[in-house]
C-alpha positions as CSV (number, residue, x, y, z in Angstrom):
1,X,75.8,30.5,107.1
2,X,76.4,31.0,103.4
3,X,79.9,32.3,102.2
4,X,79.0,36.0,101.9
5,X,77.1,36.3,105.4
6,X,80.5,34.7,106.5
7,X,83.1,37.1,104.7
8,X,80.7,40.0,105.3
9,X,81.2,38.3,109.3
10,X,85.1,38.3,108.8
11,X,85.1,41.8,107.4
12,X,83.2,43.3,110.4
13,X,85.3,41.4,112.9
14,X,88.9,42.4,110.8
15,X,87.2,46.4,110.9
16,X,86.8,46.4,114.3
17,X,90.0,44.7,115.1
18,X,91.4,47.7,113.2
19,X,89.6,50.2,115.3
20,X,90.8,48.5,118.3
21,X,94.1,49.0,117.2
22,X,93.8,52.8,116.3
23,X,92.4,53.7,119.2
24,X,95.4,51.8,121.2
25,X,97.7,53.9,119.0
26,X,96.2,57.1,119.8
27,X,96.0,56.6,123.7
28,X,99.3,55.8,123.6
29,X,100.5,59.1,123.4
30,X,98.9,60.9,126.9
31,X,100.7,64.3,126.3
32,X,100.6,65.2,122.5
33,X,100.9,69.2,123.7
34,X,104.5,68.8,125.1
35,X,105.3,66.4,122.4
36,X,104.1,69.3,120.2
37,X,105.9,71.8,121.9
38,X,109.2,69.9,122.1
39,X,108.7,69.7,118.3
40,X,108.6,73.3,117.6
41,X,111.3,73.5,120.5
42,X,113.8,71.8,118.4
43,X,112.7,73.3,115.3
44,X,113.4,76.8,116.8
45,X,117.0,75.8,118.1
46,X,117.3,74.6,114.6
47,X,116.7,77.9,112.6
48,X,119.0,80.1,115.7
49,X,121.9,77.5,114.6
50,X,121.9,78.3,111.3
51,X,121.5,82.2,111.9
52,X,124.7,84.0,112.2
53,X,126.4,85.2,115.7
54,X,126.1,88.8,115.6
55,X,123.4,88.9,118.2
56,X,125.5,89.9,120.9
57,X,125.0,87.1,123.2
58,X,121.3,87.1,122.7
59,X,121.2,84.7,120.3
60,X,123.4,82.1,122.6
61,X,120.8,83.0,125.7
62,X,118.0,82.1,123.2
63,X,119.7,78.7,123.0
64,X,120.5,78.2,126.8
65,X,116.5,79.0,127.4
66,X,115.7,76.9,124.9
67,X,117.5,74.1,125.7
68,X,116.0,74.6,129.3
69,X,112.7,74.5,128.3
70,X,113.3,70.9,126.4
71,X,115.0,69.8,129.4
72,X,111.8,70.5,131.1
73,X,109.7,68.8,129.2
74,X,111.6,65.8,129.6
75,X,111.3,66.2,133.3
76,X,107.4,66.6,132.9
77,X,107.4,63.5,131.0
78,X,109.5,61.6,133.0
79,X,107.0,62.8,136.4
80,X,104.2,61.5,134.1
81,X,105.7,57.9,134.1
């Protein structure tokens, strides 16, 4: 085997090595919709903590649902395991 057949040999092998790997990385993660959803979850609580309280309690019940609903998630996670 000459020295280009065997770095061409190496190449293939260190490519499909890193394909290997990818595809490990992606399976890793067997529920990207809650993980998606507890994203915008936290990104919501975010915005209603920096809005003002003037909302008459709605704003706080928006929280307390919210909270639920990562809580939840957590719990669907955890019955996943």
């Amino acid at each position: 085997m000459n020295r280009r057949a065997s770095f061409s040999l190496a190449s293939a092998a260190a490519l499909t090595g890193l394909a290997a790997l990818t595809g490990c990385a992606v399976a890793q993660e067997p529920w990207p919709n809650l993980n998606d959803a507890e994203a915008q979850l936290r990104g919501a609580l975010m915005s209603l903590n920096r809005a003002p309280n003037r909302f008459g309690g709605h704003k706080a019940e928006a929280e307390r649902l919210i909270r639920g609903a990562l809580a939840e998630i957590e719990m669907a996670k955890q019955s996943f395991r």
